[in-house]
N, C-alpha and C positions, 0 to 999 in steps of 0.2 A: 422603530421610532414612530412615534405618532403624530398623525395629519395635524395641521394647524387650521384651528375652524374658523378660516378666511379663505374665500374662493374668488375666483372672476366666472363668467357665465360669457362667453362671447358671440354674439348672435352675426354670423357670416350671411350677407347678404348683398344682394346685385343692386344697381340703381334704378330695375323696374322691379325692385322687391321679391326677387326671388330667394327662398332661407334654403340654407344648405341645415340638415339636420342627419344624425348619427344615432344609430341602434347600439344599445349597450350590449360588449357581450356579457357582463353579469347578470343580465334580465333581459333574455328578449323579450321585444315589443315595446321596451320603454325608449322610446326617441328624443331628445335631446338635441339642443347648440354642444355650441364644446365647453369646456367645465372643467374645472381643478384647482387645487388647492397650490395655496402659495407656500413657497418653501421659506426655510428661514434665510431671511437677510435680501431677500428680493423684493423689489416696489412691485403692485400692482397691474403696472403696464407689463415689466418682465416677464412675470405670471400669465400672461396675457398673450405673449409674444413667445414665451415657452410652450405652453399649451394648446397653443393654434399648429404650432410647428409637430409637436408630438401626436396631436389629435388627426390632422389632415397632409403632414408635411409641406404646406403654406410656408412661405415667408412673408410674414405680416407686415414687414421692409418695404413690401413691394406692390401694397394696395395703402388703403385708407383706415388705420385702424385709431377709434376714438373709445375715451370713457366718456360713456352717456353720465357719469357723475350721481348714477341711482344705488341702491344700497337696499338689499333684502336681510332681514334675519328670519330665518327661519329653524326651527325642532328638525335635527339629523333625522332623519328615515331611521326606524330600529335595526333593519338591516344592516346597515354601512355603520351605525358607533361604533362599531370595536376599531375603527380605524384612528379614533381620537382618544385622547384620554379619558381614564374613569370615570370623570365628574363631568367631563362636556355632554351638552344635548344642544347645544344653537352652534349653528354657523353662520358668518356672515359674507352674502355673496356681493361681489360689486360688477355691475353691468358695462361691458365694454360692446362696440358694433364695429365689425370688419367690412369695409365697403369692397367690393371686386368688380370690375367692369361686365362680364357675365358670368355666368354659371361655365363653373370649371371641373373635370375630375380630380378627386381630392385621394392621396394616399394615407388609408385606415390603419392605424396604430391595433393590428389583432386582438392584441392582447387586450384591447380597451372596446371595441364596437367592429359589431359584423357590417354592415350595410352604410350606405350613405345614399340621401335621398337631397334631391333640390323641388322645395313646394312653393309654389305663391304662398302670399303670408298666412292669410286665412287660414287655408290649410294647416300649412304647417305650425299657426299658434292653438288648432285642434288636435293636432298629431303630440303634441308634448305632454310629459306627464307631470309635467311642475309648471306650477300657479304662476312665478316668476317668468321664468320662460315663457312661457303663454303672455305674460305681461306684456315683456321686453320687445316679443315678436308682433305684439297689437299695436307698442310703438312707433313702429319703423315710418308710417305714413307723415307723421307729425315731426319726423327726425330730418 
């Protein structure tokens, strides 16, 4: 079955802006928020609340989790299309931010990311390999 080219992007961070971020195991070095596509028949937030859970094993229940209300479309990576259908090249991501009281150990989904790392933002919106995420993560002052 094939991905449906709608994602959330959720940038988990502290209230003195510390970003938790995640190594892909499909590419080391490319780091990352947490990220995935929505399945059928789920709203946004679900995908959101799914994702956090899978990516970190968080309960997003149990902090502050918002949609910033932002919305990227961007050209799939040529790598990763085959995961969508034939004719797809854009996916569309929408930005959500998990608030946590501090920087916590997060249990990594293997199969998905080797490492996890907590940066100030700075950092961490230089450590990203996506334009969005770097966005999202320059936000956080203003949020």
């Amino acid at each position: 079955m094939y991905k449906i080219p709608v994602s959330v992007l959720v940038v988990i961070h502290t209230a003195d802006l510390q970003v938790l971020l995640l190594e892909r195991a499909d590419h080391p070095g490319y780091w990352q928020s947490v990220t995935g596509s929505q399945d059928p028949g789920e709203t946004l937030f679900d995908t959101a609340i799914r994702e956090i859970a899978e990516e970190t094993g968080l309960n997003a229940a149990d902090y502050q989790l918002t949609d910033w209300h932002v919305e990227n479309r961007y050209e799939i990576y040529e790598e990763w299309r085959w995961r969508y259908g034939p004719d797809v090249r854009f996916n569309t991501e929408h930005v959500f931010g998990l608030r946590l009281p501090a920087t916590i150990p997060v249990k990594l989904s293997t199969r998905e990311h080797l490492n996890s790392i907590w940066l100030p933002w700075q950092q961490a919106a230089q450590k990203v390999f996506s334009s969005s995420n770097a966005d999202a993560i320059l936000s956080l002052p203003s949020r």
